[in-house]
Predicted model as a PDB file, atoms N, CA, C, CB and O in Angstrom, pLDDT in the B-factor column:
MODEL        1                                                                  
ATOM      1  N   UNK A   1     136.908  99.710  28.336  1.00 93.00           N  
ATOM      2  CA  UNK A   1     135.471  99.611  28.394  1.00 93.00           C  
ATOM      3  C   UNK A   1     135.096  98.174  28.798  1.00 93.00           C  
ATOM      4  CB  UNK A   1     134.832 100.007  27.026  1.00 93.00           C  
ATOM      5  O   UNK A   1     135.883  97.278  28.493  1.00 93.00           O  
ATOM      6  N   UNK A   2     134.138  97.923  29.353  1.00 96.00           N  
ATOM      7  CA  UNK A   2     133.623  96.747  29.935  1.00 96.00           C  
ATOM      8  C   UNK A   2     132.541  96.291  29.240  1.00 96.00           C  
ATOM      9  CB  UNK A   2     133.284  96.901  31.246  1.00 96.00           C  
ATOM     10  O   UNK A   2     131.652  97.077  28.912  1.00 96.00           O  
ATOM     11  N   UNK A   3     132.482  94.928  28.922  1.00 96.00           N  
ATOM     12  CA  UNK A   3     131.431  94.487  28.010  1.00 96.00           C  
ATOM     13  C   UNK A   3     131.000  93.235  28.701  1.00 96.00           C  
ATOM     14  CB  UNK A   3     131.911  94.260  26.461  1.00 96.00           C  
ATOM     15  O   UNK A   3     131.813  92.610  29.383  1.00 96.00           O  
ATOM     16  N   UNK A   4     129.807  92.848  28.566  1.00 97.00           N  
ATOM     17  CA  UNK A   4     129.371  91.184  28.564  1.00 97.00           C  
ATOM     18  C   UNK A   4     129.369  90.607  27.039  1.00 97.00           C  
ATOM     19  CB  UNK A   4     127.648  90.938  29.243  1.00 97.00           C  
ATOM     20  O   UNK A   4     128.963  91.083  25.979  1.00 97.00           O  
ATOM     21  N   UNK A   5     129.943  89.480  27.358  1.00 98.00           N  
ATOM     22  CA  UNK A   5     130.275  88.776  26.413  1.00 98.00           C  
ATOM     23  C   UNK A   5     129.531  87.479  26.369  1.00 98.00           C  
ATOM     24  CB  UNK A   5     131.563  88.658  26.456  1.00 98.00           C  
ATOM     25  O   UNK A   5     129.799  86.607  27.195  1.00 98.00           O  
ATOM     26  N   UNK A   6     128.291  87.236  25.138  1.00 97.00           N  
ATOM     27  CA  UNK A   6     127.863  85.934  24.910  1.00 97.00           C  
ATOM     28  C   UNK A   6     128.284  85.489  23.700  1.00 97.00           C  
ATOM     29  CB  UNK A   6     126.534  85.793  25.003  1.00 97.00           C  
ATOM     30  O   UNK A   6     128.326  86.189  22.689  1.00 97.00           O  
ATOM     31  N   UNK A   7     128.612  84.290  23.772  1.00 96.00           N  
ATOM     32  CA  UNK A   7     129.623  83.631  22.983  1.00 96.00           C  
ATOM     33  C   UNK A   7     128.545  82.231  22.078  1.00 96.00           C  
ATOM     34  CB  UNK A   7     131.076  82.984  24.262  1.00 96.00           C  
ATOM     35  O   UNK A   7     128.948  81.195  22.606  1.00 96.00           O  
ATOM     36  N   UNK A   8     127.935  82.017  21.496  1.00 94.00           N  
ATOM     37  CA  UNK A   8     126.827  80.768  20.839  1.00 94.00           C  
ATOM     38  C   UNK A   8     127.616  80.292  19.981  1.00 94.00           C  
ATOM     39  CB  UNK A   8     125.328  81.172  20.047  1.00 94.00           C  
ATOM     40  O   UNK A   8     128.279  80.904  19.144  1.00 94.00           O  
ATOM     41  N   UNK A   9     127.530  78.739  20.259  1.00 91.00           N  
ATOM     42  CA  UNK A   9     128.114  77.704  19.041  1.00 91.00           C  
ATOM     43  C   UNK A   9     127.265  77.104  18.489  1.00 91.00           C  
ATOM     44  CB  UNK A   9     128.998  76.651  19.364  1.00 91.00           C  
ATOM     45  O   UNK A   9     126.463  76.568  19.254  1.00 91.00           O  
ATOM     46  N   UNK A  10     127.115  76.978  17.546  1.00 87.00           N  
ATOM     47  CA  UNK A  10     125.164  76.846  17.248  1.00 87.00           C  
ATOM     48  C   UNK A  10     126.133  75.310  16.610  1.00 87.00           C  
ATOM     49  CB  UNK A  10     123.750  78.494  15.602  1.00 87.00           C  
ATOM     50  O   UNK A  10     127.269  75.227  16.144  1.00 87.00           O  
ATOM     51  N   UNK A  11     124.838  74.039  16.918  1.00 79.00           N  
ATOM     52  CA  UNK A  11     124.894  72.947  16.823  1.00 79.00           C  
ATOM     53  C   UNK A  11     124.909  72.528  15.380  1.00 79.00           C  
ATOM     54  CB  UNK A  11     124.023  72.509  17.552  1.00 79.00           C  
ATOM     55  O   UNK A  11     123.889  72.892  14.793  1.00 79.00           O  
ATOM     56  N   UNK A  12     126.041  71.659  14.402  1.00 74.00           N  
ATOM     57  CA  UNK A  12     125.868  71.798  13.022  1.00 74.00           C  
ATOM     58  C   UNK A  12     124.748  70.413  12.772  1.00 74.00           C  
ATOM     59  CB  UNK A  12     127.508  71.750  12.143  1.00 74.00           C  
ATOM     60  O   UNK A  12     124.366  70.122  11.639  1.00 74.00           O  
ATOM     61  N   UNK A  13     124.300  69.622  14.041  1.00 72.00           N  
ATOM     62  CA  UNK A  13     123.966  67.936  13.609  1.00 72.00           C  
ATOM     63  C   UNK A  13     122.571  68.159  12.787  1.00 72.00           C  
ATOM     64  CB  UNK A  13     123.668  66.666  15.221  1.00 72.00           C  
ATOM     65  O   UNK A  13     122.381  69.375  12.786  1.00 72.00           O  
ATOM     66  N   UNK A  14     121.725  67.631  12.227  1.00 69.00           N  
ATOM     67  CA  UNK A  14     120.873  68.186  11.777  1.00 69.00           C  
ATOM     68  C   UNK A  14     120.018  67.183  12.486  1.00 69.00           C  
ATOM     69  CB  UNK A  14     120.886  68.468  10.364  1.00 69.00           C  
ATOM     70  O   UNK A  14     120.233  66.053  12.923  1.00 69.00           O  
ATOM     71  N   UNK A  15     118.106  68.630  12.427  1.00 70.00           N  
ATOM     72  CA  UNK A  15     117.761  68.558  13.461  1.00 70.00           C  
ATOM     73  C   UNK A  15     117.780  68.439  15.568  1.00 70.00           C  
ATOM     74  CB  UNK A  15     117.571  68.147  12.884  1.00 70.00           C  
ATOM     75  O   UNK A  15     117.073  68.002  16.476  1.00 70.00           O  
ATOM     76  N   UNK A  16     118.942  69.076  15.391  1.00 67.00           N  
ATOM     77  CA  UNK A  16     119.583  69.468  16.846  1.00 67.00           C  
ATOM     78  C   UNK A  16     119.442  70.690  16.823  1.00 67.00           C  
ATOM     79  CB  UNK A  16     121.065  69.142  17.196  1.00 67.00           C  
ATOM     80  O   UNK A  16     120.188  71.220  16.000  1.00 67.00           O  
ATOM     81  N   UNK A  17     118.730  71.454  17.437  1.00 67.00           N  
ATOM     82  CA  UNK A  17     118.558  72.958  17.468  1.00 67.00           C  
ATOM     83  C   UNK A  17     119.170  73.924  18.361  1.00 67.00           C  
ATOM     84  CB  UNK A  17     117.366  73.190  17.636  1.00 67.00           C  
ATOM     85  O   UNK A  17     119.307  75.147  18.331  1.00 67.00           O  
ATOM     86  N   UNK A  18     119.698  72.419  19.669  1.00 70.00           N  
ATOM     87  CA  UNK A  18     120.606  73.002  20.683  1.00 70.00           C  
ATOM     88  C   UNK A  18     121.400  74.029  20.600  1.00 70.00           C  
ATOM     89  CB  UNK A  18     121.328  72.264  21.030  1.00 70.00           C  
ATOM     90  O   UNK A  18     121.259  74.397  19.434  1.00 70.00           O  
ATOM     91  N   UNK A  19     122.413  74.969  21.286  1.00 76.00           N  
ATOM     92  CA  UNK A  19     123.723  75.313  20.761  1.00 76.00           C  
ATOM     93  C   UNK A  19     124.486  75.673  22.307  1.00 76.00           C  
ATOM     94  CB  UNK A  19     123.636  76.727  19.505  1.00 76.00           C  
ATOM     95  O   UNK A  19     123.962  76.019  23.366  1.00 76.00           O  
ATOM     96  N   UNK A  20     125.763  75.465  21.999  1.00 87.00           N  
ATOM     97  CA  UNK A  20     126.510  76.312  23.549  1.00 87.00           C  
ATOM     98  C   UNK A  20     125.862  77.355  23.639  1.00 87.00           C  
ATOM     99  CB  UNK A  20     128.184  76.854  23.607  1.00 87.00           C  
ATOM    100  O   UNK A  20     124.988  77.813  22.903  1.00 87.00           O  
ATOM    101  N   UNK A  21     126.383  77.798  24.728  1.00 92.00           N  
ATOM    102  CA  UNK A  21     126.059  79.095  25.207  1.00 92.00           C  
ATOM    103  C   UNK A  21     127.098  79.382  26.307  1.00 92.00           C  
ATOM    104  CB  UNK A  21     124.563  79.178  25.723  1.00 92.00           C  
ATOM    105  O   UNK A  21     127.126  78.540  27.204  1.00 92.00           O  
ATOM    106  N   UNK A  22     128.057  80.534  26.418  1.00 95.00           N  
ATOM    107  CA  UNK A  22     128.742  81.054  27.106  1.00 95.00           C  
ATOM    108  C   UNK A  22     128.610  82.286  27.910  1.00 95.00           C  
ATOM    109  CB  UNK A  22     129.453  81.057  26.529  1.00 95.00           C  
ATOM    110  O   UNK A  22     128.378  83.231  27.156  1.00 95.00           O  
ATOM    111  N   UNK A  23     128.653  82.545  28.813  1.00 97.00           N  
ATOM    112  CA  UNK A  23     128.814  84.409  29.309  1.00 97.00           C  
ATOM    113  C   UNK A  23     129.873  84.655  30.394  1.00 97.00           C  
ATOM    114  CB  UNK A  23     127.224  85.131  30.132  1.00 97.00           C  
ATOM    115  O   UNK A  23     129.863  84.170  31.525  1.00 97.00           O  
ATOM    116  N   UNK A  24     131.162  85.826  29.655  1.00 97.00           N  
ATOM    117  CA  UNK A  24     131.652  86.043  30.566  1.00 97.00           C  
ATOM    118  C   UNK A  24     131.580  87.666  30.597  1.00 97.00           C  
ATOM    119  CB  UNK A  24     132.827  85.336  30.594  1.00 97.00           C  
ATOM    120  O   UNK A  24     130.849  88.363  29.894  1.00 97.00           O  
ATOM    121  N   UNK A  25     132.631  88.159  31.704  1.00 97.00           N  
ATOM    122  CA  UNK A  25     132.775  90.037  31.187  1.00 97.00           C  
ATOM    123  C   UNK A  25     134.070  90.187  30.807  1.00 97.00           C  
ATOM    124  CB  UNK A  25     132.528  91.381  32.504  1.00 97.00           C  
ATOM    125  O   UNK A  25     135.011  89.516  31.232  1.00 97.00           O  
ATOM    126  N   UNK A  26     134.124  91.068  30.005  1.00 96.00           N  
ATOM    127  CA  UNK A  26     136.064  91.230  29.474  1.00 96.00           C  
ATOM    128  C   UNK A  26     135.979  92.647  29.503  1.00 96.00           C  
ATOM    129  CB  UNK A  26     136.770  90.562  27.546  1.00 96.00           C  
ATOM    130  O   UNK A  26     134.932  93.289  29.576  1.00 96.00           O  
ATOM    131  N   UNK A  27     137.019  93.058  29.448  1.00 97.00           N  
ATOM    132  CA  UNK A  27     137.471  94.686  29.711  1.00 97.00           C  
ATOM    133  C   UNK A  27     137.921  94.946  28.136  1.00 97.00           C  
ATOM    134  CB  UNK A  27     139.019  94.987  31.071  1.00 97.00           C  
ATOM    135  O   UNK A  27     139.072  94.516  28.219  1.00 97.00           O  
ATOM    136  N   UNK A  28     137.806  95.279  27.038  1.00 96.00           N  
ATOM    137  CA  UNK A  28     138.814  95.988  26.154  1.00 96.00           C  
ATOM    138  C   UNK A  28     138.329  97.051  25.564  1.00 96.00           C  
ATOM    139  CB  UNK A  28     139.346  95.219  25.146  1.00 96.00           C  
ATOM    140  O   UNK A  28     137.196  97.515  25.694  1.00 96.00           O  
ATOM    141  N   UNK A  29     139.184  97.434  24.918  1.00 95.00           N  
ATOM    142  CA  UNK A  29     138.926  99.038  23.921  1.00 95.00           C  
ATOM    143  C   UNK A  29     138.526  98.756  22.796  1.00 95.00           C  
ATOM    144  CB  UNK A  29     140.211 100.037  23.546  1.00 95.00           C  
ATOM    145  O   UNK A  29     138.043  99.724  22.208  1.00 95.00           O  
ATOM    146  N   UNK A  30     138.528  97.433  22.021  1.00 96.00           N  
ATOM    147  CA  UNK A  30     138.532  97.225  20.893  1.00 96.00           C  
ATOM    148  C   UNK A  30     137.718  95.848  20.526  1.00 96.00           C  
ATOM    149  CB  UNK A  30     139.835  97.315  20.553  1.00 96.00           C  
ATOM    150  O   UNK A  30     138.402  94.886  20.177  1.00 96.00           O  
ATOM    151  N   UNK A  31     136.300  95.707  20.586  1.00 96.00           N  
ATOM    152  CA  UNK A  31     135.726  94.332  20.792  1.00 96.00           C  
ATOM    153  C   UNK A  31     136.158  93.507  19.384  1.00 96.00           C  
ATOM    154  CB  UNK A  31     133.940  94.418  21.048  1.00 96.00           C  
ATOM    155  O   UNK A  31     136.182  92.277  19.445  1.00 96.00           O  
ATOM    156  N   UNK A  32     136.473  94.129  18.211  1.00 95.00           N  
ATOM    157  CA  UNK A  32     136.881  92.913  16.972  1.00 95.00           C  
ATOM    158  C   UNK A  32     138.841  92.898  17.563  1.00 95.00           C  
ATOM    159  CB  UNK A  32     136.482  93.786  14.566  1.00 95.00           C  
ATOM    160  O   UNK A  32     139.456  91.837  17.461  1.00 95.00           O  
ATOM    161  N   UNK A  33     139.266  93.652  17.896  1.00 96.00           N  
ATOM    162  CA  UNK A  33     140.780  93.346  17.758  1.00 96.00           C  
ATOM    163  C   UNK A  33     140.437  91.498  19.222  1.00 96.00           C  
ATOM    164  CB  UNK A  33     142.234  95.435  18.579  1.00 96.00           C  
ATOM    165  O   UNK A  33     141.024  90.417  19.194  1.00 96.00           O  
ATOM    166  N   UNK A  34     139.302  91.982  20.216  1.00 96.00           N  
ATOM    167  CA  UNK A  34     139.601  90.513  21.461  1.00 96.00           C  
ATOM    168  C   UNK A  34     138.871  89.407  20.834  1.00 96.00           C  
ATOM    169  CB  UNK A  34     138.825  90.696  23.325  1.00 96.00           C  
ATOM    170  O   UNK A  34     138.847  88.324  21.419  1.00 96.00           O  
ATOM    171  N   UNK A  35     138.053  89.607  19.297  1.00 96.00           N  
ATOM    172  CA  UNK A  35     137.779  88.396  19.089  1.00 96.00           C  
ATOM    173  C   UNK A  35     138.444  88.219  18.025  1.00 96.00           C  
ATOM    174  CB  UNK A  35     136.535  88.054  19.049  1.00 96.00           C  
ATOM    175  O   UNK A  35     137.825  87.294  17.500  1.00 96.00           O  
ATOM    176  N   UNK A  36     139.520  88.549  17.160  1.00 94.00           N  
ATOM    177  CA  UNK A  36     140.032  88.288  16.441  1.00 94.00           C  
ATOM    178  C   UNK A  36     141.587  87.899  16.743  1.00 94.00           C  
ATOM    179  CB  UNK A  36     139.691  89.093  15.749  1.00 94.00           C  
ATOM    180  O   UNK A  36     142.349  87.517  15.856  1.00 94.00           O  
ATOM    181  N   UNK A  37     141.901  88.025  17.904  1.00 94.00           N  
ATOM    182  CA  UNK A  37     142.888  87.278  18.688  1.00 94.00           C  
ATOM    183  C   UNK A  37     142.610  85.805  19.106  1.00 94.00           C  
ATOM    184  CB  UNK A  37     143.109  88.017  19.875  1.00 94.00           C  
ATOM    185  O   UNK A  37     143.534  84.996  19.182  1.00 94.00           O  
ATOM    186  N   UNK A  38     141.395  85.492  19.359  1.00 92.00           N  
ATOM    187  CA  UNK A  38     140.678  84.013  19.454  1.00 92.00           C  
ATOM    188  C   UNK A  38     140.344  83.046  18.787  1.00 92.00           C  
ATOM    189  CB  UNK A  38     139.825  83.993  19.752  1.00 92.00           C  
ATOM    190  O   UNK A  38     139.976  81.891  19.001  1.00 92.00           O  
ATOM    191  N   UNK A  39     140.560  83.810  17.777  1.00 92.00           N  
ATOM    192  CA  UNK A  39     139.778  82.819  16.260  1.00 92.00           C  
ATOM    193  C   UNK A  39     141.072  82.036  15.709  1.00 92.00           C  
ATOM    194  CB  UNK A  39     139.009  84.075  14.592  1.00 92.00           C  
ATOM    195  O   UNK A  39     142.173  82.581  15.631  1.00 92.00           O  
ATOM    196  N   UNK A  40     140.852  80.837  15.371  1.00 87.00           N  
ATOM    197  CA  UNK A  40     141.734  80.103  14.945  1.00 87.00           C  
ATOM    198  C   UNK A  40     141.145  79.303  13.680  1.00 87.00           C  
ATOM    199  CB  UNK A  40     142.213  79.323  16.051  1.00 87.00           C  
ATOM    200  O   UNK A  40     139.985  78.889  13.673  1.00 87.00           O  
ATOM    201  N   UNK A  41     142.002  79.126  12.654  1.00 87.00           N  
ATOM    202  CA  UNK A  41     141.070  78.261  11.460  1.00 87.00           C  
ATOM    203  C   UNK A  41     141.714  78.658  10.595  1.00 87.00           C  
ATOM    204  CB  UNK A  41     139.480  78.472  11.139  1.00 87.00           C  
ATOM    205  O   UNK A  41     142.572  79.527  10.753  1.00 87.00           O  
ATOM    206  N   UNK A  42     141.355  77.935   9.145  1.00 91.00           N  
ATOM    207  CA  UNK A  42     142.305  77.921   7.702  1.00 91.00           C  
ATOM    208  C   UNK A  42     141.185  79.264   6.730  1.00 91.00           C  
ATOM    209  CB  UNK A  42     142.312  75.707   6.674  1.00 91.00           C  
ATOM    210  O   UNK A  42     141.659  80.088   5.948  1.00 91.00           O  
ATOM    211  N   UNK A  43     139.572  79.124   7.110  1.00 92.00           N  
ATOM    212  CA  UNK A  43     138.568  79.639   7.005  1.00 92.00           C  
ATOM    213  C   UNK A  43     138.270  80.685   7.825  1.00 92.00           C  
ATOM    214  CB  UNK A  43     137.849  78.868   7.023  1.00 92.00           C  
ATOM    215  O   UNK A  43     138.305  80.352   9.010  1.00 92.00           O  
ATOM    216  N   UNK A  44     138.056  81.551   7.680  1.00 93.00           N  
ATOM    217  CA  UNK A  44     137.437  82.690   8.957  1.00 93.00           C  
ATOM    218  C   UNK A  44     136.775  83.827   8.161  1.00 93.00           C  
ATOM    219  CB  UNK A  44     138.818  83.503  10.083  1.00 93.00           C  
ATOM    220  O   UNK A  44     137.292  84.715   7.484  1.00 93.00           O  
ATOM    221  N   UNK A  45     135.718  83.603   8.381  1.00 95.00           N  
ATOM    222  CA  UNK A  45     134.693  84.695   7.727  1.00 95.00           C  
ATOM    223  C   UNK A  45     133.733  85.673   9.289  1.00 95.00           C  
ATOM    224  CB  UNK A  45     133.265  83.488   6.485  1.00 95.00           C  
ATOM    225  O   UNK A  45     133.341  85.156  10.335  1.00 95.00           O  
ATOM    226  N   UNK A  46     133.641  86.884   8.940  1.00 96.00           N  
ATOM    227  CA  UNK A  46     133.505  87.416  10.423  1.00 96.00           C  
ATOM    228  C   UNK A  46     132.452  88.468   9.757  1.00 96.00           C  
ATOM    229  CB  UNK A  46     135.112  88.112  11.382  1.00 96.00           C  
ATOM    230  O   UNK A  46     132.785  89.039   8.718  1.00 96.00           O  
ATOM    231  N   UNK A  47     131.222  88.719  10.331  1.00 98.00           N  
ATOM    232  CA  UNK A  47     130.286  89.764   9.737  1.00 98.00           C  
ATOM    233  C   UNK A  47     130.150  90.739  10.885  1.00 98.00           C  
ATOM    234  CB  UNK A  47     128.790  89.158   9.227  1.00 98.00           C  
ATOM    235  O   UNK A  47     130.091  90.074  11.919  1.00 98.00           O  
ATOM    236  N   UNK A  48     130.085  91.871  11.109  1.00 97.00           N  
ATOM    237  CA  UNK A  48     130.048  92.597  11.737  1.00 97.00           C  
ATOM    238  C   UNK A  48     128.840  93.581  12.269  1.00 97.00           C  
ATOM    239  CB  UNK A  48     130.814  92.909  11.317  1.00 97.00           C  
ATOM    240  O   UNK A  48     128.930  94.667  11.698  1.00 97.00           O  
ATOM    241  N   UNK A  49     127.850  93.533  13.096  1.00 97.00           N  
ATOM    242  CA  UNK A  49     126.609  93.924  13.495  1.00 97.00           C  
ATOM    243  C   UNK A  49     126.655  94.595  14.391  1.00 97.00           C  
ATOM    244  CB  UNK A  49     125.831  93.124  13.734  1.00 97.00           C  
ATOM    245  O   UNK A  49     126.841  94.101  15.503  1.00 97.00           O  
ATOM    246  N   UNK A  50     126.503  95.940  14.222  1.00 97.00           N  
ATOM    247  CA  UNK A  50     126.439  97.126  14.946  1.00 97.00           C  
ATOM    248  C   UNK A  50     124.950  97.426  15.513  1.00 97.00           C  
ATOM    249  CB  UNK A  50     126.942  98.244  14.034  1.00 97.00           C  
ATOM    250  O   UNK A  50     123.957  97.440  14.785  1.00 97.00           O  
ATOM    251  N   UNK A  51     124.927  97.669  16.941  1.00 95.00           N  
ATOM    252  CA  UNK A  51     123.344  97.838  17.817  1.00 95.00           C  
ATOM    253  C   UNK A  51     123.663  98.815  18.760  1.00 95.00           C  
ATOM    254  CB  UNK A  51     122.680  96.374  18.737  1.00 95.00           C  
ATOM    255  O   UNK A  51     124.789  99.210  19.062  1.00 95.00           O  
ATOM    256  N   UNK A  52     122.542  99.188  19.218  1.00 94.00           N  
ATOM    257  CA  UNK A  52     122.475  99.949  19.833  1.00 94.00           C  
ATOM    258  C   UNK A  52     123.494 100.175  21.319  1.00 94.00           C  
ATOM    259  CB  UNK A  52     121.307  99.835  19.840  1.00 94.00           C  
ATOM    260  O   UNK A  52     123.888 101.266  21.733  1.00 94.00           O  
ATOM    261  N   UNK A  53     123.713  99.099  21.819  1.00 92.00           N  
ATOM    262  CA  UNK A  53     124.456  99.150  22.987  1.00 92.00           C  
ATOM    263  C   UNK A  53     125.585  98.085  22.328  1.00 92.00           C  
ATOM    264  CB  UNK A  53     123.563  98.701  24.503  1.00 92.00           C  
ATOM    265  O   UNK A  53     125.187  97.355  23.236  1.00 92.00           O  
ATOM    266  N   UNK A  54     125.929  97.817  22.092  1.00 95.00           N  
ATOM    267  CA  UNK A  54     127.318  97.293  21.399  1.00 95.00           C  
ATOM    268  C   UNK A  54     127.410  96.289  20.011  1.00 95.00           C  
ATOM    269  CB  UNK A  54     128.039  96.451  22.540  1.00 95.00           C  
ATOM    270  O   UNK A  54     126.865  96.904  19.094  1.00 95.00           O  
ATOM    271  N   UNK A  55     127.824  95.187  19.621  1.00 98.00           N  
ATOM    272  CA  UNK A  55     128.476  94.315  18.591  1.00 98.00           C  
ATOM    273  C   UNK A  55     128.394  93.669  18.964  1.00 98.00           C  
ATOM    274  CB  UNK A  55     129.469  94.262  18.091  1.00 98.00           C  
ATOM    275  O   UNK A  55     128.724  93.370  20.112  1.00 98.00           O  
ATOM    276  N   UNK A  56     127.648  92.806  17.785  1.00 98.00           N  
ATOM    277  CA  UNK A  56     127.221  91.136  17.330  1.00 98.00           C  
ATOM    278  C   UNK A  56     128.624  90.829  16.174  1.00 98.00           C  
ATOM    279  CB  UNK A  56     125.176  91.014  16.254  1.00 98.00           C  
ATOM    280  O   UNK A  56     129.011  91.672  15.365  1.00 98.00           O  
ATOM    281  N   UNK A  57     129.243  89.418  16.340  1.00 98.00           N  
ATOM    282  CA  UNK A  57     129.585  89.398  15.361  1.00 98.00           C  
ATOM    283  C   UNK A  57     129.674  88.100  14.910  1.00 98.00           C  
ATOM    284  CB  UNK A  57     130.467  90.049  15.307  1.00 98.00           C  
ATOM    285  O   UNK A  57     130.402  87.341  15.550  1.00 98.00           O  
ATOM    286  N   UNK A  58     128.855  87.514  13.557  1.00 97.00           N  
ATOM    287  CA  UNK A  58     128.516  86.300  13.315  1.00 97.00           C  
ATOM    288  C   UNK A  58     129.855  85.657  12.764  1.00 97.00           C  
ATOM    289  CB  UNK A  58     127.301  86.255  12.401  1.00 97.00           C  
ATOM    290  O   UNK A  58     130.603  86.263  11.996  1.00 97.00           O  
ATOM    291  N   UNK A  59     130.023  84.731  13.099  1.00 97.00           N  
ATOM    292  CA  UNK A  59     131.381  84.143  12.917  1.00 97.00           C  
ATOM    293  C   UNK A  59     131.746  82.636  12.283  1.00 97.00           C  
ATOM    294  CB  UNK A  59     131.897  84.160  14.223  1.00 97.00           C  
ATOM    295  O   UNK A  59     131.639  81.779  13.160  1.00 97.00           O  
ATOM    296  N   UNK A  60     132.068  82.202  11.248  1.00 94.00           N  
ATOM    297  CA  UNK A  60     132.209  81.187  10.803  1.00 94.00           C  
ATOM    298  C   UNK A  60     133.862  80.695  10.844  1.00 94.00           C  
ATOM    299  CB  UNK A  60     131.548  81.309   9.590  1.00 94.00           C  
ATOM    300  O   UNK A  60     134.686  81.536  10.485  1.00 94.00           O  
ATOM    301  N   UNK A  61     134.310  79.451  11.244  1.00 92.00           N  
ATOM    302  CA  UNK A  61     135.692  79.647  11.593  1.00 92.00           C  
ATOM    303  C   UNK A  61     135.928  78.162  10.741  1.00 92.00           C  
ATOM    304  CB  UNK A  61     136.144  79.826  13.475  1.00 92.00           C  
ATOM    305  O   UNK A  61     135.864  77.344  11.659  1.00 92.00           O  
ATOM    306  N   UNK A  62     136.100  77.603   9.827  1.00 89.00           N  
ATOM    307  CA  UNK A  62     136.467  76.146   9.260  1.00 89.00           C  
ATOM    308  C   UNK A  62     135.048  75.526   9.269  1.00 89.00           C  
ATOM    309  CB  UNK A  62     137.656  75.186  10.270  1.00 89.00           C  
ATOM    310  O   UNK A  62     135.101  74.349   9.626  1.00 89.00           O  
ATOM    311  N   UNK A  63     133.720  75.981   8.970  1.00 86.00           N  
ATOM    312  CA  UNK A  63     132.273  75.834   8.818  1.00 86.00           C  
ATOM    313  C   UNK A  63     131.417  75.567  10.153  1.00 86.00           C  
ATOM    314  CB  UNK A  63     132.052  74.694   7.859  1.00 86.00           C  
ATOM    315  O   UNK A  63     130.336  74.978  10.116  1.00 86.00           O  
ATOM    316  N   UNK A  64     132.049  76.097  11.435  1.00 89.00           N  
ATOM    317  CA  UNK A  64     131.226  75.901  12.735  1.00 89.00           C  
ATOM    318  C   UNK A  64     130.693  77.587  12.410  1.00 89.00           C  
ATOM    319  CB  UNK A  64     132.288  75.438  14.519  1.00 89.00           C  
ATOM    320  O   UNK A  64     131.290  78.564  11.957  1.00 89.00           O  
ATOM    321  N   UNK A  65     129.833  77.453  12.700  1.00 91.00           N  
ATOM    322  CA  UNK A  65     128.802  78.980  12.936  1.00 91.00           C  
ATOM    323  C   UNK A  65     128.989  79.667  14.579  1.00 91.00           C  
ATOM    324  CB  UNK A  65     126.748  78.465  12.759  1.00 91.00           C  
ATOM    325  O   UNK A  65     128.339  79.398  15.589  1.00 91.00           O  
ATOM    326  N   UNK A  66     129.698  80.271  14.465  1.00 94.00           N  
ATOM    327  CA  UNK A  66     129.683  80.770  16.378  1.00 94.00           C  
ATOM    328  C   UNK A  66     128.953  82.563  15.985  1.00 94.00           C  
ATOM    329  CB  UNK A  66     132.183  80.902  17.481  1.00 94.00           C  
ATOM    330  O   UNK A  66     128.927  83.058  14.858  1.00 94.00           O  
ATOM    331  N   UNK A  67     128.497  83.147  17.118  1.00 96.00           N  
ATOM    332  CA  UNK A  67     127.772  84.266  16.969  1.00 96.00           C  
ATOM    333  C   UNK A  67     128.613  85.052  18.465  1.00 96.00           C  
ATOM    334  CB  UNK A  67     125.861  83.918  16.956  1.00 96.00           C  
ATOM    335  O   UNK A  67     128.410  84.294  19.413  1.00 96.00           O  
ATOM    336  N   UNK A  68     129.422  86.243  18.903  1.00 97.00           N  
ATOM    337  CA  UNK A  68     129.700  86.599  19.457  1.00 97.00           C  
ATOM    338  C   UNK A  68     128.749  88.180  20.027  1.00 97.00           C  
ATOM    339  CB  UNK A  68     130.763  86.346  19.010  1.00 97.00           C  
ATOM    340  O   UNK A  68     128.698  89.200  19.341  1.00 97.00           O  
ATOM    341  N   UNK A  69     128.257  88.062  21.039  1.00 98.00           N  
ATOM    342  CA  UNK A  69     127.907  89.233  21.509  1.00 98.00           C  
ATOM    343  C   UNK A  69     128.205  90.300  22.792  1.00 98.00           C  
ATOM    344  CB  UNK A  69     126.965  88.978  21.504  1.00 98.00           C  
ATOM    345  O   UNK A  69     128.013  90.006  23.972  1.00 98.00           O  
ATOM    346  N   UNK A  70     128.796  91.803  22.229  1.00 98.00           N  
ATOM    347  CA  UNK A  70     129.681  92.633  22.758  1.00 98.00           C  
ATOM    348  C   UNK A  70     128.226  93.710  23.197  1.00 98.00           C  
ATOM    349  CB  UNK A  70     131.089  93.197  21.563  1.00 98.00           C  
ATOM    350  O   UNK A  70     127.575  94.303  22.337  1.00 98.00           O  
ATOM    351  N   UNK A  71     127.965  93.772  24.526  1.00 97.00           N  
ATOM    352  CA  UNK A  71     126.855  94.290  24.961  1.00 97.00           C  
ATOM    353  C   UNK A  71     127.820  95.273  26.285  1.00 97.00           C  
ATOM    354  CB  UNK A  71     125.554  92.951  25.420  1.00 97.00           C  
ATOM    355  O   UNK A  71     128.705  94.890  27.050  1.00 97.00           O  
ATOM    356  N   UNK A  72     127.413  96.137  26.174  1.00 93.00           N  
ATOM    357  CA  UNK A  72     128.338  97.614  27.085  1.00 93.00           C  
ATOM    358  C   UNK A  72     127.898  97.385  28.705  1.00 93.00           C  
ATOM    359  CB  UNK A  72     127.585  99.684  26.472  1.00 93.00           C  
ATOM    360  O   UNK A  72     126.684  97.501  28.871  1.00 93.00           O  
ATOM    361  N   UNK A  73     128.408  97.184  29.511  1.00 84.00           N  
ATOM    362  CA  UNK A  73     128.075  97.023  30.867  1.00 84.00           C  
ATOM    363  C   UNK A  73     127.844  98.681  31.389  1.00 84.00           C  
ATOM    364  CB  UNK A  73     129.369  96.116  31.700  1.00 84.00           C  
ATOM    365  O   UNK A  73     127.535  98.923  32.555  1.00 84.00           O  
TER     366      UNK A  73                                                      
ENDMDL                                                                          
END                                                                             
């Protein structure tokens, strides 16, 4: 299955509201098995958000906040 993938690193500095922002497309069958191959850290907390056209999944990895979004092409 084919997905777009936005990827947010939300900025920890305070008062910086900035954050990355990524977009690519990836092909898989399984959108938590391709982001749980990526994640690296001693910490990894992963919440899982189910929508209408695919998966959000809010992601904390050693206290950076990243937000992954699995949207169905």
């Amino acid at each position: 299955m084919r997905y777009e993938l936005i990827r947010e690193i939300f900025n920890q500095c305070s008062g910086n509201q900035m954050r990355d922002v990524f977009v690519s497309e990836i092909e898989t069958d399984d959108p938590e098995a391709h982001l749980r191959a990526g994640l690296v850290g001693k910490e990894i907390s992963v919440e899982r958000i189910q929508t209408a056209d695919g998966v959000i999944f809010e992601v904390i990895t050693d206290g950076l906040h990243q937000r992954f979004s699995y949207t169905q092409d």
